[in-house]
C-alpha positions in Angstrom: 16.8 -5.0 3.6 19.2 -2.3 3.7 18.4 1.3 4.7 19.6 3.5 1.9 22.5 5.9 2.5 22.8 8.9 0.1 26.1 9.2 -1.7 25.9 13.0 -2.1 24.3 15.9 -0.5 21.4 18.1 -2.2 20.5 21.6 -1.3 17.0 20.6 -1.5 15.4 17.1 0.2 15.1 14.5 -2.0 12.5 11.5 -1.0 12.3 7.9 -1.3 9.1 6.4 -3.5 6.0 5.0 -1.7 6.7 1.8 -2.3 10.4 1.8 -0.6 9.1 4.0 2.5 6.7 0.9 2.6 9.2 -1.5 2.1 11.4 0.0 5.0 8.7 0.5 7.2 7.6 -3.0 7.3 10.9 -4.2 7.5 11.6 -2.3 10.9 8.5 -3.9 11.6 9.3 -7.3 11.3 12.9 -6.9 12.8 12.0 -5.0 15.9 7.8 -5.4 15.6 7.2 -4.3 19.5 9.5 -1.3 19.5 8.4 -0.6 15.8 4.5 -1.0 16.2 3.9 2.4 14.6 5.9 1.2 11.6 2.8 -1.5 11.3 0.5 0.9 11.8 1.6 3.3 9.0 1.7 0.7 6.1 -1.9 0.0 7.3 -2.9 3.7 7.2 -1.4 4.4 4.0 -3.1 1.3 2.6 -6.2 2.5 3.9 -5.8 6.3 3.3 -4.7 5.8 -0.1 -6.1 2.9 -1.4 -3.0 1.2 -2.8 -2.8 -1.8 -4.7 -2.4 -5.6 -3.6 0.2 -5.4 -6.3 2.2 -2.8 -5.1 5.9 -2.8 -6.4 7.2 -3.5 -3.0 10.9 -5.1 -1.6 10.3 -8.5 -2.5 12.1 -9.1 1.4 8.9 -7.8 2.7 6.1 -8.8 -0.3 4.9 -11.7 2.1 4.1 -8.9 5.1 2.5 -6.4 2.6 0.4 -9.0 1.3 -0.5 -10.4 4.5 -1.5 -6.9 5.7 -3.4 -5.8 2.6 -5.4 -9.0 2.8 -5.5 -8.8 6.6 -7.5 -5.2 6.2 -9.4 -6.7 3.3 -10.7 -9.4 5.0 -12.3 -6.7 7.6 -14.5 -4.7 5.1 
């Protein structure tokens, strides 16, 4: 999944959505998951925290891991 590089500059910070911070983070995850543990770690949290969807809109290169961690914390409750 590529990172995304801006194409201009903004005088104020712009953001990427929930669902593509997501998508990245699992992705560094799953490329690099020793080093990038807390990348694991903050899709859980944010699951948790903010009680997102099964179905969220994520990269469809990661869906598998998103679903596999929402139904991993699922299973738990």
């Amino acid at each position: 999944m590529p990172f995304p590089l801006p194409q201009e500059v903004w005088d104020q910070p712009r953001f990427v959505s929930l669902q593509k911070l997501i998508s990245l983070k699992l992705d560094s995850w799953s490329n690099s998951p020793t080093r990038r543990l807390k990348d694991k770690a903050d899709v859980i949290e944010l699951i948790k925290v903010l009680h997102l969807p099964r179905e969220l809109a994520v990269d469809e290169a990661v869906h598998t891991l998103y679903l596999e961690t929402w139904d991993a914390l699922a299973a738990e409750l």
